[in-house]
C-alpha positions as CSV (number, residue, x, y, z in Angstrom):
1,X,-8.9,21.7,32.5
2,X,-9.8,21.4,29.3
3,X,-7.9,22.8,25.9
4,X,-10.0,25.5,23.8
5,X,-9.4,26.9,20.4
6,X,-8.0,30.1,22.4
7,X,-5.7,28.2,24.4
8,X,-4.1,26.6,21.2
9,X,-3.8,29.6,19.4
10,X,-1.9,31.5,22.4
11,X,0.4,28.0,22.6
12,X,1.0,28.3,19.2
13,X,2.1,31.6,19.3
14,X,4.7,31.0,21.9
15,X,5.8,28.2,20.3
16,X,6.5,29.8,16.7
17,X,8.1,32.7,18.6
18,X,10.4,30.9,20.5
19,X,11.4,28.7,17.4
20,X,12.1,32.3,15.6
21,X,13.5,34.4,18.3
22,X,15.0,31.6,21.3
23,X,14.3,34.2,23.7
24,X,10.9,33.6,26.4
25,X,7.8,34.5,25.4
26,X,5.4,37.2,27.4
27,X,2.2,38.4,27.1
28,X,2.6,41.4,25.9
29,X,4.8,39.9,22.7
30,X,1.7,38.1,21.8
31,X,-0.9,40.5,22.4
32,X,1.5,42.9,20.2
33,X,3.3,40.6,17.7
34,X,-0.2,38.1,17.0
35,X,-3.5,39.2,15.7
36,X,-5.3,36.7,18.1
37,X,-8.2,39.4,19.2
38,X,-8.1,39.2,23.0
39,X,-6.7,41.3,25.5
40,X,-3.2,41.2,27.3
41,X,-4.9,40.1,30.4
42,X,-6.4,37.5,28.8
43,X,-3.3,36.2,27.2
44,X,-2.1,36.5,30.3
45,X,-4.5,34.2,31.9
46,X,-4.7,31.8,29.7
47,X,-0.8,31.2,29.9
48,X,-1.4,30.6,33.6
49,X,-3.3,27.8,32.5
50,X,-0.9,26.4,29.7
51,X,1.5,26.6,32.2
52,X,-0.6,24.5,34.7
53,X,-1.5,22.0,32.3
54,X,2.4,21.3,31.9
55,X,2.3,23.0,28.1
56,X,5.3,26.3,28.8
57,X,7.2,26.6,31.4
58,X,9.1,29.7,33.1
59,X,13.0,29.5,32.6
60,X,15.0,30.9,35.6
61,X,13.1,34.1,36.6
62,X,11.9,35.5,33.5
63,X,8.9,37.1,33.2
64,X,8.3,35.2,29.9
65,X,7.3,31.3,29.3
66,X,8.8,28.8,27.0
67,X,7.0,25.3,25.6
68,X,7.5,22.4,27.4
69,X,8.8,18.8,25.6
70,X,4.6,18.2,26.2
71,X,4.2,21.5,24.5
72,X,5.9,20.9,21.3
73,X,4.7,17.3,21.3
74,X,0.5,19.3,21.0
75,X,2.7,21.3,18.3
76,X,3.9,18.7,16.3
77,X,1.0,16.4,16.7
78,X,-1.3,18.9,15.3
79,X,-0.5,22.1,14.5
80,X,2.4,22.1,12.4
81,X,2.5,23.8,8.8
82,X,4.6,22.1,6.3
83,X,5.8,25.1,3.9
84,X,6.0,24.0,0.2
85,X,9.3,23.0,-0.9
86,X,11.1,26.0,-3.2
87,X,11.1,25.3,-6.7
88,X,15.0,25.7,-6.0
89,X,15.4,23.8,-3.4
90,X,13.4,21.1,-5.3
91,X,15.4,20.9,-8.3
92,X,18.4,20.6,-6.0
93,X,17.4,17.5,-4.1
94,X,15.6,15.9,-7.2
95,X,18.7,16.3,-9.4
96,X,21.5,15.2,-6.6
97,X,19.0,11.8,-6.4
98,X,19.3,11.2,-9.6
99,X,23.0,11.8,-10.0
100,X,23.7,9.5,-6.9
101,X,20.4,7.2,-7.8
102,X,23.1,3.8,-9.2
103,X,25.0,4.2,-5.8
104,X,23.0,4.0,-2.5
105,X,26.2,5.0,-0.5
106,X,27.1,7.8,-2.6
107,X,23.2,9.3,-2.2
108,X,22.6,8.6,1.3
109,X,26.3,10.6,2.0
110,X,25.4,13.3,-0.2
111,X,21.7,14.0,1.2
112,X,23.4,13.9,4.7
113,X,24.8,16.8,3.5
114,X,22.2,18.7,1.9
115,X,19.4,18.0,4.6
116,X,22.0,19.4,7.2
117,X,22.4,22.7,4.9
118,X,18.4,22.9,4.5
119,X,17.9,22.9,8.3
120,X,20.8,24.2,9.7
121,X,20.9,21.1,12.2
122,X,23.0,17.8,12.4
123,X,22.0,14.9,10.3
124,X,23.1,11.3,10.4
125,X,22.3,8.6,7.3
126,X,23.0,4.9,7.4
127,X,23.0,2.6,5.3
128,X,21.5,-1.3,5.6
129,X,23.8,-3.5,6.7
130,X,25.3,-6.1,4.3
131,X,23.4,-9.2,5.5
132,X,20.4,-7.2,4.9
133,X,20.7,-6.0,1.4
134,X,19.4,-8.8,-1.6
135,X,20.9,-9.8,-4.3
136,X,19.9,-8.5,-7.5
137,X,22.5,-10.3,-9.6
138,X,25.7,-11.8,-10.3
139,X,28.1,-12.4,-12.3
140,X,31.0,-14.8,-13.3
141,X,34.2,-13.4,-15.2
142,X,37.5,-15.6,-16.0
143,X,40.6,-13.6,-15.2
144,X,42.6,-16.7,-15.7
145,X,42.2,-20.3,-15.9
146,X,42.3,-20.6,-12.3
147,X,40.9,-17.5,-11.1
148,X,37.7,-15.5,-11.7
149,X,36.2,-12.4,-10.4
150,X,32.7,-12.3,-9.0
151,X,30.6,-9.0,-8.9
152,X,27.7,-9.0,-7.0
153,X,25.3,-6.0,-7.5
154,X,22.6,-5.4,-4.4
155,X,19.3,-4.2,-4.6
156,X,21.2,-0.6,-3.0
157,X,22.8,0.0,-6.4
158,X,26.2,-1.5,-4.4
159,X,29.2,-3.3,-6.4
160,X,31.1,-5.3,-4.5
161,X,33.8,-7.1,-6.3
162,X,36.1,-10.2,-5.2
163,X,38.3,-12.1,-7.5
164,X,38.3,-16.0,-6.3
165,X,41.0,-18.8,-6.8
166,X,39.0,-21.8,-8.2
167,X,40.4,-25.5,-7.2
168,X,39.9,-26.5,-10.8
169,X,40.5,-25.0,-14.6
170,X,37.3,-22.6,-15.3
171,X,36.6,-20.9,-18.6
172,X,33.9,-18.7,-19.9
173,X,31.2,-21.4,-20.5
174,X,31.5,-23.0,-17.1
175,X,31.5,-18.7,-15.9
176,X,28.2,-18.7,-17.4
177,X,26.8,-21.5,-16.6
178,X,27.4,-21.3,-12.8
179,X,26.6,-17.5,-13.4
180,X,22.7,-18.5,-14.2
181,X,22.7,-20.9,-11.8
182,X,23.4,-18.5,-8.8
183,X,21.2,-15.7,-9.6
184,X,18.4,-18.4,-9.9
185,X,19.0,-19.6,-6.9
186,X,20.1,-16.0,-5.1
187,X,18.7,-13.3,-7.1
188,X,16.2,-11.4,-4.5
189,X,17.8,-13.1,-1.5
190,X,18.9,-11.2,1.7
191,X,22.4,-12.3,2.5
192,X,21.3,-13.2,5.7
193,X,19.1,-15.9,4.0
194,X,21.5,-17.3,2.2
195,X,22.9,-21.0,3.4
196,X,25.7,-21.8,1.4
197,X,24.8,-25.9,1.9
198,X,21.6,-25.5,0.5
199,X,23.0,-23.9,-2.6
200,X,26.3,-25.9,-2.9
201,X,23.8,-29.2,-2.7
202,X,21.8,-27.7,-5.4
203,X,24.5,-27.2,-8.2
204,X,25.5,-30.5,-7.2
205,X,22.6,-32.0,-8.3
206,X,22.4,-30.0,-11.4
207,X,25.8,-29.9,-12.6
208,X,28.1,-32.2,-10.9
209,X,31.1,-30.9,-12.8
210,X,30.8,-27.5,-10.9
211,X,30.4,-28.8,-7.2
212,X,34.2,-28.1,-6.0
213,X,34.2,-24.8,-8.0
214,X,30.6,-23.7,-6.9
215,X,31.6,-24.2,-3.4
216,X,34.6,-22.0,-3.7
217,X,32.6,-19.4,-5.1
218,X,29.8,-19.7,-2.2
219,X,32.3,-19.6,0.4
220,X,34.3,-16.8,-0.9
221,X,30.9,-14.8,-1.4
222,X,29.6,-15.9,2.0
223,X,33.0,-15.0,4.0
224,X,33.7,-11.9,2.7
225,X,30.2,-10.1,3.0
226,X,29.8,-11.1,6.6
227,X,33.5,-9.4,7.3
228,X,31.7,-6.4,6.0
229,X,28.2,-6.8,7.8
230,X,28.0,-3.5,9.9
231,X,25.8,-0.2,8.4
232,X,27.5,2.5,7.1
233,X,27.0,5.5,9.1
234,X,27.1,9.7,7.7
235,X,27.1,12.5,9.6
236,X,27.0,16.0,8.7
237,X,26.5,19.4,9.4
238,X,27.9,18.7,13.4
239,X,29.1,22.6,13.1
240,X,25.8,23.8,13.2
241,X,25.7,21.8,17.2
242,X,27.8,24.9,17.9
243,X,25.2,27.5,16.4
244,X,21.9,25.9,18.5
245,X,20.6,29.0,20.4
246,X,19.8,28.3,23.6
247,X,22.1,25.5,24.2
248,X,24.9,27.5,26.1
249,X,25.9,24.2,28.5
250,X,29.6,23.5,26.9
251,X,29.1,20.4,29.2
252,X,26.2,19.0,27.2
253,X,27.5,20.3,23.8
254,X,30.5,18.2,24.8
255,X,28.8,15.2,25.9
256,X,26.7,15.5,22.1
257,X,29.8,15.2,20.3
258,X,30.8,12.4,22.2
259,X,27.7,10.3,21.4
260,X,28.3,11.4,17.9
261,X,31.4,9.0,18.0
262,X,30.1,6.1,19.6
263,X,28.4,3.7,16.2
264,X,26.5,1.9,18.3
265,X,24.2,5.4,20.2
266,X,23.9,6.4,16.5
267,X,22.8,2.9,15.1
268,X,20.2,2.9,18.2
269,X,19.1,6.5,17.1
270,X,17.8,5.8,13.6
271,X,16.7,2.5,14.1
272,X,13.5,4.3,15.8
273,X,12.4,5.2,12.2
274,X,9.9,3.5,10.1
275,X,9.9,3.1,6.4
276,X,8.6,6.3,4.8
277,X,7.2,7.4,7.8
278,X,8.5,10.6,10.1
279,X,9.2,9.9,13.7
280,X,10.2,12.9,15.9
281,X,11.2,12.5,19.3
282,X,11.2,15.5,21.6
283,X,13.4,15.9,24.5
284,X,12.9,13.6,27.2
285,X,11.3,11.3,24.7
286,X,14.6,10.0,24.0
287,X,15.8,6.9,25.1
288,X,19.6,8.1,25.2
289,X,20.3,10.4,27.9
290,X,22.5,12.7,26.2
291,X,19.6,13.5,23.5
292,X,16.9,14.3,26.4
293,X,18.2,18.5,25.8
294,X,17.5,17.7,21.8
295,X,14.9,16.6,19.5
296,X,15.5,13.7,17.0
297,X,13.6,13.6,13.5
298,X,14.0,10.5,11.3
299,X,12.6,9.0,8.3
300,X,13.6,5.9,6.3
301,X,13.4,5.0,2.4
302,X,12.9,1.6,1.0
303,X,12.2,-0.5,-2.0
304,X,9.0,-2.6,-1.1
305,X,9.5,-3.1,2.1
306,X,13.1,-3.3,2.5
307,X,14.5,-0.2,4.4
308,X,18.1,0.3,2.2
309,X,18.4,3.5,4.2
310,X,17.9,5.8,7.0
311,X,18.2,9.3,7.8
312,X,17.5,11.3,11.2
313,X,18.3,14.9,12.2
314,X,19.4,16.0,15.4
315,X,18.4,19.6,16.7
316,X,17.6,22.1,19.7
317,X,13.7,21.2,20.9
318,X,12.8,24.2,19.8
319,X,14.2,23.0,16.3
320,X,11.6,24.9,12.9
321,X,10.2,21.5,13.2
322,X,7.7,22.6,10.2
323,X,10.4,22.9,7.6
324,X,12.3,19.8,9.1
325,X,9.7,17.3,8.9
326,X,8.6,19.0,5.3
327,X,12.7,18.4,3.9
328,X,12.4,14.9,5.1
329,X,8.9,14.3,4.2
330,X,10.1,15.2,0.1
331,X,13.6,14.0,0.4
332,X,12.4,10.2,1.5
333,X,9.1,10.1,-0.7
334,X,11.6,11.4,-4.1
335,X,14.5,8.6,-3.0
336,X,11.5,5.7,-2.4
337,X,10.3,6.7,-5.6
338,X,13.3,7.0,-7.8
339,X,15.0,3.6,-6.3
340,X,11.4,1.7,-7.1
341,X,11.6,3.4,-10.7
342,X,15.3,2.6,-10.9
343,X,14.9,-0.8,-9.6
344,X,12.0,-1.4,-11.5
345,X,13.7,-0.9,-15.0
């Protein structure tokens, strides 16, 4: 059986209805509600036919259909209509990225927060972890003659600070000195590319002096990221879990807070997205089991290509899935941009 233009149309109406109203769709709604130009009977005929071809389904005994996970998938594959952004809402998102623009953390946290007003769903953000961020400099300070502090700034805009007891007297020339020496040997290296023999070997070579000192610095830097190599993970707007119409199983409601909790399920979850690209996954589509009653929609934004972030929202299937994928679409372009503009000056 094939799909015609009239089909479509009908499917589309039941779709949009049952995003705005979360109550079964008949024929008679659409006939009434939907300037589509055919008969009730017709309507009615042709969602015997939707229903065959696995497109809506009939809940319980109602007299009305609802779209199947294959339904919304025709939907969102083809026949979704991403509103324009509100001037408003525009100004909004473009002024909180460049508030939070100089700390990756900060932004990712904050835009949890706003996409989860925006579309009344739940929205987890994560941030790389450490081995996977690069370098984009460091710096050497003296505190004392045996002591300096190391600040290593990431290509995320992150700080990270340590203060390193040196086996021999350092002051600020030998700071310096080792200072340009690192970031020419680190600067645009992941941490996970880093081997600390390589580099020790290689200020050897050049500055003899600094071997015993270099290699505290290395292993200090080396040891301390690692303890911190696991993503940082934002979620917000899990009230609004509570407000999903349609979702009246306290059972599964339960079972979605649980998987909230667990790092790993949620680390899994966005790591489905690709760089400045949206990926939604309907129902069943879902490789965890406790999502198969939900639809997941994630993006990721990068500099280059290096994902520093990720960001996915978590909804009912029958989730506004046009103004969902439209709020990520300009959130994740606007933070790709600004971080490349940021990055780039």
């Amino acid at each position: 059986m094939d799909m015609n233009e009239r089909k479509l149309k009908i499917l589309e109406a039941i779709i949009r209805d049952y995003i705005e109203t979360g109550d079964p769709v008949g024929s008679r709604t659409i006939s009434k509600k939907y300037d589509l130009g055919i008969s009730s009977a017709t309507i009615r005929n042709e969602m015997a036919d939707l229903e065959e071809l696995g497109l809506i389904i009939q809940p319980h005994t109602s007299a009305g259909r609802i779209p199947s996970d294959k339904g919304y998938r025709l939907y969102v594959d083809g026949m979704m209509k991403r509103p324009q952004i509100t001037p408003e809402v525009e100004k909004v998102i473009v002024n909180l990225i460049k508030e939070k623009i100089t700390r990756i953390d900060s932004l990712v946290e904050e835009t949890a927060k706003l996409v989860a007003m925006l579309t009344n769903c739940t929205t987890i953000a994560m941030t790389p972890p450490i081995s996977q961020v690069r370098i984009k400099h460091i710096q050497l300070v003296p505190i004392d003659d045996y002591s300096v502090a190391c600040v290593i700034v990431t290509d995320t805009n992150s700080v990270k600070n340590h203060v390193i007891d040196t086996p021999k007297a350092i002051d600020f020339n030998m700071c310096m000195a080792l200072t340009n020496i690192l970031n020419e040997k680190l600067k645009g290296s992941s941490l996970s590319q880093i081997s600390v023999d390589q580099i020790r070997t290689s200020i050897e070579e050049k500055m003899k002096e600094y071997g015993d000192i270099a290699s505290s610095v290395l292993e200090a830097i080396d040891s301390t990221l690692k303890q911190e190599d696991t993503p940082e993970i934002y979620i917000r707007g899990t009230n609004n879990i509570l407000d999903f119409n349609g979702l009246h199983d306290k059972d599964k409601t339960r079972e979605l807070f649980k998987l909230l909790e667990e790092k790993p399920y949620l680390t899994k979850l966005l790591d489905q997205s690709k760089p400045n690209t949206i990926t939604v996954k309907i129902g069943e589509e879902n490789i965890l089991t406790p999502m198969k009653d939900y639809s997941v929609v994630t993006t990721s934004y990068s500099i280059g290509e290096h994902t520093i972030g990720n960001l996915g929202i978590i909804g009912p299937t029958r989730m506004n899935y046009d103004q969902v994928v439209s709020v990520l679409e300009y959130v994740s372009y606007h933070i790709t941009n600004m971080l490349k503009d940021f990055n780039d000056s």
